[in-house]
C-alpha positions in Angstrom: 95.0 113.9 92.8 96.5 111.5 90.1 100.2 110.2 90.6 102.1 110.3 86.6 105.3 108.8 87.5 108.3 109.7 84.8 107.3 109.7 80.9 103.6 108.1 81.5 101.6 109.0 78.3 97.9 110.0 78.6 96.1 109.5 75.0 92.8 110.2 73.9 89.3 111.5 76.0 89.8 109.2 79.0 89.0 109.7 82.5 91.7 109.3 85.1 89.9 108.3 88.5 90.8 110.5 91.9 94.0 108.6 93.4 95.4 106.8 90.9 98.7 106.1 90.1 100.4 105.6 86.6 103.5 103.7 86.7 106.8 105.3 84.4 106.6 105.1 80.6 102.8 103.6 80.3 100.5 104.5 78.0 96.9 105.2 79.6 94.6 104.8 76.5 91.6 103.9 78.4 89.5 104.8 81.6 91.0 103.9 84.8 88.8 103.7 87.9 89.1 105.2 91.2 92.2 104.1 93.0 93.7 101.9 90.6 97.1 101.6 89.9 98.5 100.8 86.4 101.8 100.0 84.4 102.6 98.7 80.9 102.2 99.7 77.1 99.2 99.9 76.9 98.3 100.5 81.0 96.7 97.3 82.7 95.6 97.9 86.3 97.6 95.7 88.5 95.6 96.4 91.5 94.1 98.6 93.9 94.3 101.2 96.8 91.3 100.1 99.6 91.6 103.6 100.8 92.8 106.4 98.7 93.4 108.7 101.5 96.4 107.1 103.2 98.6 106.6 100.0 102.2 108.1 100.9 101.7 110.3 97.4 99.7 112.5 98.3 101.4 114.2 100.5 104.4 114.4 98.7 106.2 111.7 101.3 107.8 109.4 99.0 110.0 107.6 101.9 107.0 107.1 103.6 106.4 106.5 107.8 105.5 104.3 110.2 102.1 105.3 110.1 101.4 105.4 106.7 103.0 102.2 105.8 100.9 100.6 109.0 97.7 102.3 107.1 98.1 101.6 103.3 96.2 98.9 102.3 96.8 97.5 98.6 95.4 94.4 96.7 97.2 92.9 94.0 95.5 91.4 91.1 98.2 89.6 89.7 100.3 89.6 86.5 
């Protein structure tokens, strides 16, 4: 499952790894690996998900809960 958050633009043949999300308005013109997340025009990965399974996303639960927000575990790569 791939998150495409509000007017994201996919471009191209590229492949979209399994649990990633795409931040609003970016343009993905380029590969993204498993996991990542990625804003900006074009996309640069900012970081990403340790375990895909436990992202809040997937399941549709966008305010989140106690355990998944004890459970997701994100590194930054910096801007």
């Amino acid at each position: 499952m791939v998150l495409l958050d509000a007017g994201a633009s996919v471009l191209g043949n590229v492949n979209i790894g399994d649990g990633c999300q795409v931040g609003a308005g970016t343009l993905v013109i380029g590969d993204l690996p498993t996991g990542s997340v990625a804003i900006g025009v074009p996309a640069k990965i900012i970081g990403k998900f340790i375990d895909v399974s436990a992202q809040p996303g997937l399941g549709m639960n966008q305010l989140g809960s106690k355990e998944s927000d004890n459970s997701i575990q994100f590194q930054m790569d910096g801007i």
